[in-house]
C-alpha positions as CSV (number, residue, x, y, z in Angstrom):
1,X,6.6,-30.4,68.9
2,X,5.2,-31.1,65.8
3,X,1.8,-30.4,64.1
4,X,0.5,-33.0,62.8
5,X,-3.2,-34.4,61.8
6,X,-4.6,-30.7,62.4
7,X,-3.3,-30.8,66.2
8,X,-1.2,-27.7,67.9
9,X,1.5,-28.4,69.3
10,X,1.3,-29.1,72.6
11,X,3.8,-30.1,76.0
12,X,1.8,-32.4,77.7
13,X,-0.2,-35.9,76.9
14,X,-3.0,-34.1,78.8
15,X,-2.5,-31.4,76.6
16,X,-2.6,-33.0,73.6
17,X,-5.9,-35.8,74.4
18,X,-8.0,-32.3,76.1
19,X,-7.3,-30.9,72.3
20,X,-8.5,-33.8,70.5
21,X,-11.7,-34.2,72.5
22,X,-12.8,-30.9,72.1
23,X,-12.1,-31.6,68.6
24,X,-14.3,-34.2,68.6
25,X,-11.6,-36.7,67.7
26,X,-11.9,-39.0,70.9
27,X,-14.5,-39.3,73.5
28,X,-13.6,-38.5,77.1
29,X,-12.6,-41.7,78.7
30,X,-12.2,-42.4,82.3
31,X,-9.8,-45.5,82.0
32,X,-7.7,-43.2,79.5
33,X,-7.7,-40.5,81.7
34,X,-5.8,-42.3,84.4
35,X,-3.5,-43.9,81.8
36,X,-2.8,-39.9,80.3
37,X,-2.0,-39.0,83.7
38,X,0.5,-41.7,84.6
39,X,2.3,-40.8,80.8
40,X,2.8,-37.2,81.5
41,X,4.2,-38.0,85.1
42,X,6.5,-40.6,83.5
43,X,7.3,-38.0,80.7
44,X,8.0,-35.1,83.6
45,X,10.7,-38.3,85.0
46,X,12.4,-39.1,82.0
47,X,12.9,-35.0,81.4
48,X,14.3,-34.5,84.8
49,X,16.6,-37.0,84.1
50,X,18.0,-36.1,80.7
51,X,18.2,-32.7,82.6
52,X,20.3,-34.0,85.5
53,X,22.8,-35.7,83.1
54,X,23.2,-32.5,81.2
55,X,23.5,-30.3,84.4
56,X,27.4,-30.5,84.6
57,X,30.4,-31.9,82.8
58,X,30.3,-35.0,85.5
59,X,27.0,-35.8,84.8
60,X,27.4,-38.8,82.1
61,X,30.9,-40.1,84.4
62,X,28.7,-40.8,87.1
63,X,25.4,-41.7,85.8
64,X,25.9,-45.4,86.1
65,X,27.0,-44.6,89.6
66,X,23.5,-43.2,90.4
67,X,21.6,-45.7,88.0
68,X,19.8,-47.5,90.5
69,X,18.9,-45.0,93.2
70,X,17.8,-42.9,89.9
71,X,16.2,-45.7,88.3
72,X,12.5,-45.3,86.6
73,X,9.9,-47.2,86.6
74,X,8.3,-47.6,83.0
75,X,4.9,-48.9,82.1
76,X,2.6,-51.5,80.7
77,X,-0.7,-50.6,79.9
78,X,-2.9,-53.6,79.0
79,X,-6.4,-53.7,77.5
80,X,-9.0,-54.6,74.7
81,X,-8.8,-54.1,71.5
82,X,-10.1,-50.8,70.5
83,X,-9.8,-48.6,74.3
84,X,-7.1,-46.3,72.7
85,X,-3.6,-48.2,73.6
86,X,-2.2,-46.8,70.2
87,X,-3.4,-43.4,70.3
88,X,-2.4,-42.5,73.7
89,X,1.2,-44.3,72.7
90,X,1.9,-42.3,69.7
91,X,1.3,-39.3,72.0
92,X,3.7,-39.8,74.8
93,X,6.3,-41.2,72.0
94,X,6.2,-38.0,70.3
95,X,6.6,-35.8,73.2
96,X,8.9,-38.0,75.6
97,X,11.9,-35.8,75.9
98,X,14.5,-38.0,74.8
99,X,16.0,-38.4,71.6
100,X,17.4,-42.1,72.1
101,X,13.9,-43.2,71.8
102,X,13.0,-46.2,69.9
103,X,9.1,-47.6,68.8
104,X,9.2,-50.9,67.6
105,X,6.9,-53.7,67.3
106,X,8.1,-56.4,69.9
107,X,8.4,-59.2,67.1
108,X,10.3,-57.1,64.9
109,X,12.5,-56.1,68.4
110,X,13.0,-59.8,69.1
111,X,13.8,-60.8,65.3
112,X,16.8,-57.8,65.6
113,X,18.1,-59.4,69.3
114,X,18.0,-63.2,67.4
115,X,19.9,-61.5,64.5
116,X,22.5,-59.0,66.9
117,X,23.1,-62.9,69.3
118,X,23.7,-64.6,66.1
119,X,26.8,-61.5,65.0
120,X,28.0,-62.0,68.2
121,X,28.4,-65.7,68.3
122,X,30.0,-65.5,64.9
123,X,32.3,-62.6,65.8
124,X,33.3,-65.0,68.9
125,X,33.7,-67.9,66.6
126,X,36.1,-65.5,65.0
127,X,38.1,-64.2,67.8
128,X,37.0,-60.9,67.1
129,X,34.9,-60.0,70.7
130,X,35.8,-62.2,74.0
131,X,32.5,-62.4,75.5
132,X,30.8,-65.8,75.4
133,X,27.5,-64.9,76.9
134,X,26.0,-62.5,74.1
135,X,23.1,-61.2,75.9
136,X,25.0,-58.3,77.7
137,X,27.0,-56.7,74.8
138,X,23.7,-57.2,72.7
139,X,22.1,-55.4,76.0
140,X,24.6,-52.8,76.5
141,X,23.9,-52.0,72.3
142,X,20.3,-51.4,72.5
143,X,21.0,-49.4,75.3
144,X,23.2,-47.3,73.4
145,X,20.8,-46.8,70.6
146,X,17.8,-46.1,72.8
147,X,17.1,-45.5,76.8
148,X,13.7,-44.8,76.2
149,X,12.1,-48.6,74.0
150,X,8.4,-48.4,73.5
151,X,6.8,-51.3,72.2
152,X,3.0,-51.7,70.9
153,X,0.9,-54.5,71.0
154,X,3.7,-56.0,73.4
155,X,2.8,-60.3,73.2
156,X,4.9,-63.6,73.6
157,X,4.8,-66.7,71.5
158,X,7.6,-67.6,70.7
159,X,9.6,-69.9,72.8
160,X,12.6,-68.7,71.8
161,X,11.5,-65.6,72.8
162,X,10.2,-66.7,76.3
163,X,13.2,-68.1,77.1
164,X,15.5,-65.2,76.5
165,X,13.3,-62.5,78.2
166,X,14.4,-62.6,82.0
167,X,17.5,-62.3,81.2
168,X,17.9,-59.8,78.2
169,X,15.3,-57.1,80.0
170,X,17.1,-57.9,83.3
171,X,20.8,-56.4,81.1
172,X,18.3,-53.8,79.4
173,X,17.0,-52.4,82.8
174,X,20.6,-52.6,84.5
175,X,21.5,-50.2,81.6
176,X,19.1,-47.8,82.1
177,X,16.5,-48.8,79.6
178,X,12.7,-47.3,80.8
179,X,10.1,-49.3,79.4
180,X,6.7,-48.2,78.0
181,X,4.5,-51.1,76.2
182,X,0.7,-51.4,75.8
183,X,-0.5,-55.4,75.5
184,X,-4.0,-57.0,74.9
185,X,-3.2,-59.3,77.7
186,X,-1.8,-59.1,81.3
187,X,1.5,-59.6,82.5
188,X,0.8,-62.5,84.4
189,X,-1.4,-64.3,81.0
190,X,1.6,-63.6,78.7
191,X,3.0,-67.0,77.1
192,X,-0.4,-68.4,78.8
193,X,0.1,-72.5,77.6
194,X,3.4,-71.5,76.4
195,X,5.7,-74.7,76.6
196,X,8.6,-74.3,79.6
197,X,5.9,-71.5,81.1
198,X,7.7,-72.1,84.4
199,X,11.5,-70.7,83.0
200,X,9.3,-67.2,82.0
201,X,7.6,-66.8,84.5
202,X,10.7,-64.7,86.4
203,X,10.1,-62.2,83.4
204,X,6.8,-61.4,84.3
205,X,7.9,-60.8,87.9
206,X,10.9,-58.5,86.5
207,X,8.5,-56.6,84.4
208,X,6.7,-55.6,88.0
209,X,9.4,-54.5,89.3
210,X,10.4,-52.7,86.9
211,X,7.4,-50.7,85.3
212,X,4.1,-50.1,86.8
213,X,1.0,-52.5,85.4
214,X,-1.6,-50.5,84.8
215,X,-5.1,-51.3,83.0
216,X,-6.8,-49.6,80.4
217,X,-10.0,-51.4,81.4
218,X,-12.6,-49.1,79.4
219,X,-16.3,-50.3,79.0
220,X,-16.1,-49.2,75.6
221,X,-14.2,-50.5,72.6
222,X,-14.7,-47.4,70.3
223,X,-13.2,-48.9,67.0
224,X,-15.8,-52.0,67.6
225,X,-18.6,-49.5,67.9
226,X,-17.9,-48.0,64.5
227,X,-17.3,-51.0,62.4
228,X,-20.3,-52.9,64.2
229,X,-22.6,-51.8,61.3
230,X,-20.4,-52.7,58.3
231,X,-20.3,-55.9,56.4
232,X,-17.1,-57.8,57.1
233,X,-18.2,-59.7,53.7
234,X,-19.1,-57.4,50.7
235,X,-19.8,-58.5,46.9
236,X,-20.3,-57.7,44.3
237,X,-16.5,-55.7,44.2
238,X,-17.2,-52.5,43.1
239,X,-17.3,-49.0,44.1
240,X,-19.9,-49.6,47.1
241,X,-17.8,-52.3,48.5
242,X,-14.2,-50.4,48.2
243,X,-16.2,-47.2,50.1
244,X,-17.3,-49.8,52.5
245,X,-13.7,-51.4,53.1
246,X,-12.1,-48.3,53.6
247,X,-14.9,-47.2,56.0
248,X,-13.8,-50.3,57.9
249,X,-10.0,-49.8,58.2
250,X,-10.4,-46.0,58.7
251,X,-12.1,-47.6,61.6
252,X,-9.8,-49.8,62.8
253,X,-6.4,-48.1,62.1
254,X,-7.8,-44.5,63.4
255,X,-6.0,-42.7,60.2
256,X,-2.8,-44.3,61.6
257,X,-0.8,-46.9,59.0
258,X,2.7,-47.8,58.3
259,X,4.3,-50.2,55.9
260,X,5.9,-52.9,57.8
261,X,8.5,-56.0,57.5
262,X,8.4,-59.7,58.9
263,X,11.2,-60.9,58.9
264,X,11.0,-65.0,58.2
265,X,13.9,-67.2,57.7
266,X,16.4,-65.4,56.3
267,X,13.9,-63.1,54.1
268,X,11.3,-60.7,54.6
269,X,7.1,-60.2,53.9
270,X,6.6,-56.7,53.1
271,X,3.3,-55.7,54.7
272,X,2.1,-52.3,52.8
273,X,-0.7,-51.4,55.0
274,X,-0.7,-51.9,58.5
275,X,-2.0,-50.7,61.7
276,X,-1.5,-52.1,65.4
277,X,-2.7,-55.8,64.8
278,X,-4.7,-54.7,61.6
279,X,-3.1,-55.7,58.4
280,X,-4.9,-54.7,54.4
281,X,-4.1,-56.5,51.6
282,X,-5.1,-57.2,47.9
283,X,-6.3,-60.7,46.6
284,X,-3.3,-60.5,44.2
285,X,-0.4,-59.1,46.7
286,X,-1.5,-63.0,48.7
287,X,-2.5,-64.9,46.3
288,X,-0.3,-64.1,42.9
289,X,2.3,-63.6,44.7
290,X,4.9,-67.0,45.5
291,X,3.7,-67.4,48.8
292,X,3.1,-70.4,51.1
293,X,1.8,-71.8,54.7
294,X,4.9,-70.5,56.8
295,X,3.9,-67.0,55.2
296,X,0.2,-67.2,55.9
297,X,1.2,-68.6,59.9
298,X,3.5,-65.3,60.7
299,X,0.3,-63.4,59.2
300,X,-1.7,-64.7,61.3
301,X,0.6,-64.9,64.1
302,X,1.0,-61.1,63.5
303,X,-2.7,-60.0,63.0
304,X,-5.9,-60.6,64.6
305,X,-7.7,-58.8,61.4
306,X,-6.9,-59.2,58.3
307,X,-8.3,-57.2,55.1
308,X,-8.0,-58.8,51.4
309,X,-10.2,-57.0,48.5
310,X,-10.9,-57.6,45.0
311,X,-10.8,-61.5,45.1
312,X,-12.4,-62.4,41.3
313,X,-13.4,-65.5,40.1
314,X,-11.6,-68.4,40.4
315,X,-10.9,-71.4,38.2
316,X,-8.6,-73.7,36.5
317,X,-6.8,-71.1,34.7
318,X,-5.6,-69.7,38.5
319,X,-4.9,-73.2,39.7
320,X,-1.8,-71.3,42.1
321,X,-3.6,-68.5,43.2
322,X,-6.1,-70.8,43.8
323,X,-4.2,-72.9,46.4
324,X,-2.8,-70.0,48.0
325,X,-6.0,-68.2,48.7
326,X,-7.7,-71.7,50.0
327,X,-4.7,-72.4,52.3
328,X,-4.5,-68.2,53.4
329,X,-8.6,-69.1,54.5
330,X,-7.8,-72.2,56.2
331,X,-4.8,-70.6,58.1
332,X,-7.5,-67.3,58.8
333,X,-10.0,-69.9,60.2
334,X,-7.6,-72.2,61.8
335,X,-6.4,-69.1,64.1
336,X,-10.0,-67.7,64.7
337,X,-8.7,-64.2,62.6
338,X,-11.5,-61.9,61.9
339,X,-11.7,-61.3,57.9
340,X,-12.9,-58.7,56.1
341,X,-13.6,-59.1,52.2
342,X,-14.6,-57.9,49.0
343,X,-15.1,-60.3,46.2
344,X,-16.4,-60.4,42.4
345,X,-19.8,-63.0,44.4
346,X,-20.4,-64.8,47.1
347,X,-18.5,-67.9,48.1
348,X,-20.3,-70.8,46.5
349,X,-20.0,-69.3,43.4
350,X,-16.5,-67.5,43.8
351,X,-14.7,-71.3,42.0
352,X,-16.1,-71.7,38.7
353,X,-13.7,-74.0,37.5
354,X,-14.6,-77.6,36.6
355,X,-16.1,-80.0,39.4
356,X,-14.2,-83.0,40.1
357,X,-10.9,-81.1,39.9
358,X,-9.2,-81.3,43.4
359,X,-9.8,-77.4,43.7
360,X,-13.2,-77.4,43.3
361,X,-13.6,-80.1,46.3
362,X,-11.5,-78.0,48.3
363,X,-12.8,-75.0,47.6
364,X,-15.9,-76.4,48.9
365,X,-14.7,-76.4,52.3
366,X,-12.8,-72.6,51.7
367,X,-16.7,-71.3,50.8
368,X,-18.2,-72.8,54.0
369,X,-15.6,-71.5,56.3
370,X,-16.0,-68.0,54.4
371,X,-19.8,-68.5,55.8
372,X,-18.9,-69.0,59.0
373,X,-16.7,-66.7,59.2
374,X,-19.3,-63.9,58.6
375,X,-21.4,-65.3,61.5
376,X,-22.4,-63.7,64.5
377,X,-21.3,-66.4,66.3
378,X,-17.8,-66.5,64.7
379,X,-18.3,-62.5,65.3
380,X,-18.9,-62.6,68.8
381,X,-16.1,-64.8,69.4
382,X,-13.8,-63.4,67.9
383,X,-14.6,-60.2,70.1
384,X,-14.6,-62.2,73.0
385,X,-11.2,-62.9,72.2
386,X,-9.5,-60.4,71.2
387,X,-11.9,-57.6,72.3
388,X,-14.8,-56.3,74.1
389,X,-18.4,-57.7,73.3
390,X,-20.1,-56.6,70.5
391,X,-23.1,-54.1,69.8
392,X,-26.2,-55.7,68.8
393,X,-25.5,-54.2,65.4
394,X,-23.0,-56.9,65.1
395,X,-25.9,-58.9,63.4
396,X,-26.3,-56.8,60.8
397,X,-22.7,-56.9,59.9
398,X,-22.4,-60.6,60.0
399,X,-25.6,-60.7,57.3
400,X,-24.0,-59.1,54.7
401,X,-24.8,-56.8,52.0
């Protein structure tokens, strides 16, 4: 085990969340009570196991043999933003007994299977593999790489994706995989108004059968209760309002970041800062950088909040950064994404180029959504969606500084 953030080292989930509230760290929570207990019982499973393949020389010849009398369950824990999904993850990953393990954000997993079908359909094209279906030899690889695949923040919009699922996770589970994923949303609402629902749907019924449901159904959303009181709209830009931002996303990502990719048509958006569905970003790494709409959309798609500091004054002279910061608000707005952001004033006065110039009409519209965007009732609604309700205190964080 390894120490890490002050923690001991410890054996158990239980273990490890008993330490961290006598820490002070977390608050005891019913709800993630019952979800530490069904980890470590999953965790004792997957250790028998490894144990039972490595009790004699036979073991691994006939463990395929005994797959499905020895098959276990995984789980899905679904909830709100904020009731401790990620946390209690990054504890069982780190002491699951395994060490073909694999944590992976489930767009990222589904952009590798896209790229390991597309190999496979040009090694076939070349004669070089004889398999015309590519969904069991990609199968059979992941299962190679990993038996144990975790994935946070597990969702479904992509219809290529949808239509895939049933039968890749029905080769996955047949090879042994054990899934673990934790979701905002239910089995049965995933792809909810997705086009073709009806060929998913046997996905979510494999997913039952193949890892308990269980949900993290917490009254409280601790992250919301910290950032309630904080401006999600802070100017003027200085050393108040970076204190202020950081307060915010120590909030949301719970001292846990990571750099992370998104792949996009053949190239990739490099994401510094990121946590779960948080994402932090500078006004220039956006805006000066040569990005466009499709960008902005697998942001969005990606993120429910989104973090962009130190946006200065804009006119003429920017013309391009400009554009791309109207179009990244419109595309925030657009998906009802919560935004926090520090800027040089407040949006009427944040274009001071030239009226009558077609960037000063549109930037019109980009200060009124920046409005409403700070607004309890774009607040609550955002909560509604993608989290529990608010604290009264919300108000004082949609008025600004």
């Amino acid at each position: 085990m390894h120490l890490r953030d002050g923690l001991e080292p410890h054996a158990t989930v239980r273990q490890r969340y008993d330490h961290m509230v006598a820490g002070g760290a977390v608050a005891r929570d019913a709800a993630q009570e019952r979800v530490v207990e069904r980890l470590d019982r999953l965790i004792r499973e997957l250790g028998e196991k490894r144990v039972a393949r490595k009790s004699s020389a036979l073991g691994w010849l006939f463990a395929k043999r005994r797959e499905k009398q020895a098959a276990i369950r995984g789980l899905y824990v679904h909830g709100g933003v904020g009731r401790g999904k990620t946390m209690l993850m990054d504890m069982f990953f780190e002491l699951v007994p395994a060490k073909r393990k694999r944590r992976v954000h489930f767009n990222d997993f589904m952009a590798d299977v896209h790229d390991r079908i597309q190999k496979h359909r040009a090694a076939r094209k070349a004669g070089a593999v004889k398999e015309d279906d590519p969904i069991p030899p990609v199968a059979r690889q992941l299962a190679e790489e990993a038996w144990v695949l975790c994935f946070d923040e597990f969702s479904v919009t992509d219809i290529a994706d949808a239509m895939i699922l049933s039968r890749l996770f029905s080769a996955l589970f047949a090879n042994g995989v054990v899934l673990v994923a934790t979701s905002n949303v239910a089995p049965r609402d995933l792809y909810r108004d997705g086009l073709n629902r009806q060929l998913f749907l046997p996905f979510v019924d494999l997913l039952a059968r193949n890892a308990e449901i269980v949900a993290l159904d917490s009254e409280t959303d601790y992250r919301q209760e910290k950032i309630a009181r904080i401006p999600v709209y802070l100017t003027p830009d200085d050393e108040a309002a970076t204190r202020a931002m950081d307060e915010a996303w120590a909030a949301i990502s719970q001292g846990r970041e990571n750099s992370q990719e998104i792949a996009l048509k053949g190239r990739t958006i490099t994401v510094r800062r990121a946590s779960g569905r948080a994402a932090r970003f500078s006004f220039s790494e956006l805006c000066d950088a040569p990005l466009g709409a499709r960008d902005f959309l697998a942001l969005a798609e990606r993120y429910d909040t989104i973090f962009v500091e130190h946006v200065p004054i804009l006119d003429q002279t920017r013309r391009n950064a400009t554009k791309r910061f109207i179009l990244l608000i419109d595309t925030l707005y657009d998906r009802k994404k919560r935004l926090f952001m520090s800027a040089a004033a407040m949006p009427d006065n944040l274009y001071a180029g030239r009226a009558g110039v077609v960037e000063a009409f549109e930037f019109d519209r980009t200060a009124s959504r920046l409005m409403e965007m700070q607004s309890k009732d774009w607040l609550d609604g955002w909560v509604g969606r993608f989290g529990n309700a608010p604290s009264r205190d919300v108000e004082a964080a949609a008025s600004g500084p």
